[in-house]
N, C-alpha and C positions, 0 to 999 in steps of 0.2 A: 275690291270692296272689303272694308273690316267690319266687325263687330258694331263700333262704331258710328258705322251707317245708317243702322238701326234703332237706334235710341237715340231720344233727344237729349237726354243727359246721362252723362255719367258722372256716379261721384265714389271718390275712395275715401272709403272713413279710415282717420289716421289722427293720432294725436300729433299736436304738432310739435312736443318732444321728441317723439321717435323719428328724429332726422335719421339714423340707420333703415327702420323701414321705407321712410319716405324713397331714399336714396334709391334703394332696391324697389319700390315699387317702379317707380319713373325708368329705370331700365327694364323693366318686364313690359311698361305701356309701348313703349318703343321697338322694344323687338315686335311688339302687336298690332305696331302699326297703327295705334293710338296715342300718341303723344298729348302731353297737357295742352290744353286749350281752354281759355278763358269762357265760362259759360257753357261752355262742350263736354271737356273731361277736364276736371280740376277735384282734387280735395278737397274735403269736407273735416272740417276740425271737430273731430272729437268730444265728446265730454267728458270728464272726470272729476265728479263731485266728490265734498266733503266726506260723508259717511256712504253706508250700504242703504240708510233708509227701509228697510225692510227686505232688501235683494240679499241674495246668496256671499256677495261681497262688493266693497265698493267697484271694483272691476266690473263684473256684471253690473250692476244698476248703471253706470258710464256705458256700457255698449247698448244697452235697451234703449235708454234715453237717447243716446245719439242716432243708432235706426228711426226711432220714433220722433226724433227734431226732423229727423234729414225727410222724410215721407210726408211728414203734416207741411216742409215748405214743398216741395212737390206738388201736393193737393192744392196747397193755395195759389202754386204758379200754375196748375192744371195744366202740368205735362202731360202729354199725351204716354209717356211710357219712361219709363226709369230702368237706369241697369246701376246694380250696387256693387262693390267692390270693396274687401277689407285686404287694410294695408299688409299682411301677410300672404296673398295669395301669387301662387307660381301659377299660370300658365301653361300646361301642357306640353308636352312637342307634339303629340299631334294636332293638337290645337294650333299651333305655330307653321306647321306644314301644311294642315291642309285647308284654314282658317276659309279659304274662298269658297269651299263645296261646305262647309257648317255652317258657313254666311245664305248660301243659295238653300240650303233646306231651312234655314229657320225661318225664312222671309217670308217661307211659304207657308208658315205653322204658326195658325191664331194662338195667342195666349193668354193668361191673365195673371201667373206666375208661373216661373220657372226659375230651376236650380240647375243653374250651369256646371256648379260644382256644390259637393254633399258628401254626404257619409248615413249611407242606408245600413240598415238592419234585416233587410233580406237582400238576396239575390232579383233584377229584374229577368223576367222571362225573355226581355226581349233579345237576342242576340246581337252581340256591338258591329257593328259593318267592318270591312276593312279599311275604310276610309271615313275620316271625315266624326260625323255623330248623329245619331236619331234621339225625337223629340218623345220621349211616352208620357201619358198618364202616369199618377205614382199618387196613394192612398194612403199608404207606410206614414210610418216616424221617418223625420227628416232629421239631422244637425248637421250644422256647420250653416253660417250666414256668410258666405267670404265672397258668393259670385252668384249674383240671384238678377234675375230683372220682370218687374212688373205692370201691369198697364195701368190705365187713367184710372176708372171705375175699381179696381181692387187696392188701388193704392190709396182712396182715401174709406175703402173696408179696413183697411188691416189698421192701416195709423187711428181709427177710430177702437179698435178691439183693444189696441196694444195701449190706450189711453187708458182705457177702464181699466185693465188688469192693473197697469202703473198704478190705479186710485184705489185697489181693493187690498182690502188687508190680508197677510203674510196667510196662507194655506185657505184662503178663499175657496169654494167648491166649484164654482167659474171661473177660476183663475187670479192667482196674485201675482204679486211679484216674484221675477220667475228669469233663468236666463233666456237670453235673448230667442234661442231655438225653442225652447218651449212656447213662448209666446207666439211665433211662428204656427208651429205644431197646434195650439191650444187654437190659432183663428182658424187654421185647416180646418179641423174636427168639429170647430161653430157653425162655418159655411161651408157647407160642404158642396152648395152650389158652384164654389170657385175650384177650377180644374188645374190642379198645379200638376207640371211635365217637369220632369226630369232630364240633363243631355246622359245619353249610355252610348260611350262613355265620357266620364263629365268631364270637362273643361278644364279645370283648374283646379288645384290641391294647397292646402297651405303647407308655406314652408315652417322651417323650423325657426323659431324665433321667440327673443322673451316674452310671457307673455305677459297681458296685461290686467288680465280676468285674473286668473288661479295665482294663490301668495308664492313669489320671488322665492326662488331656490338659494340656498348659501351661496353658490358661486356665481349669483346674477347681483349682489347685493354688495359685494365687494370690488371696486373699479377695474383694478389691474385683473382678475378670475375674471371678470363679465365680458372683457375685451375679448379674452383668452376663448371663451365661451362663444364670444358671437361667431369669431373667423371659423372656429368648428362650425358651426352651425351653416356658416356659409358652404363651406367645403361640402358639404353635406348635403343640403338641398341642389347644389349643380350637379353632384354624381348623380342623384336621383332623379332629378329631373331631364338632364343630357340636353339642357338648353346651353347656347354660347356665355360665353364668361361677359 
């Protein structure tokens, strides 16, 4: 049994320029033992609008907007559960090793969100197992949106929180426009009703890749240096990560 199993859909948010992520993602699904699948696990195209509109930069306001497209058709097809996934993320190897005993305790563990993969600001108390991963409670700052999965009843909480912030103006004291993890974080701290769990340890990390948020570095912006740049980058996240080529 994969991941997979468990959710009725998966979607990778991915522009569908970045054929280099796409490419690398579809071989991450695969070692996972989730391969594309029409209405199952398929990409989710992207937005990337005109201006910034009020966000931090046009990058941000395209990744907000795209979470918050992809969640309001979720609410309207009243999936029972959603698992999210941005086109940067690696997969683990323990995740990849031992993915059937992370499968067998998540099944067993109600949720309403959870963050498969993150980047905390403290340490959790909980001690990581030697195998596999445990599901905790987590109260903290979150970031990182790269590997999250939600249920019915919070997914049309959050796509509803994450609309208002979208309509409110810049430094709002509820919340404006704001990156994507903020917005996240800002509906935590609204509902605090909603129990988001954390996996310790998490699932999945982002690899290293241009990005699309934060302004293009000199040698991202030049063809022949961006080429040069990426195959780095590749080399880089497989020593790191110690998954197969």
């Amino acid at each position: 049994m994969s991941l997979a199993d468990l959710f009725e859909r998966i979607l990778i948010v991915s522009l569908p320029s970045r054929t280099d992520r796409r490419r690398d993602m579809v071989k991450q699904l695969q070692h996972a033992g989730m391969p594309l699948q029409p209405g199952r696990v398929e990409f989710f195209d992207a937005i990337r609008p005109d201006d910034a509109g009020g966000f931090p930069s046009i990058g941000a306001r395209g990744c907000f907007l795209s979470h918050l497209t992809l969640l309001s058709q979720a609410r309207d097809d009243r999936l029972a559960n959603l698992l999210v996934i941005e086109d940067d993320l690696s997969f683990t190897s323990r995740f990849l090793r031992d993915q059937s005993l992370v499968v067998d305790r998540f099944r067993s563990t109600p949720f309403e969100l959870v963050y498969l993969g993150h980047k905390l600001f403290e340490s959790p108390t909980e001690p990581e197992p030697a195998e596999g991963a445990t599901f905790i409670p987590w109260r903290g700052r979150i970031d990182q949106t790269h590997f999250y999965g939600i249920n019915r009843e919070t997914i049309a909480r959050l796509a509803e929180c994450l609309d208002q912030i979208r309509q409110r103006p810049p430094g709002h004291p509820e919340g404006g426009p704001m990156q994507i993890d903020g917005g996240f974080n800002t509906f935590r701290r609204q509902n605090p009703d909603v129990t988001t769990l954390i996996a310790v340890p998490e699932l999945g990390v982002q690899r290293s890749s241009r990005s699309d948020i934060a302004s293009a570095k000199f040698f991202d912006r030049i063809p022949v240096l961006r080429d040069l740049a990426d195959m780095a980058r590749s080399v880089r996240r497989r020593s790191q990560s110690g998954q197969p080529r």
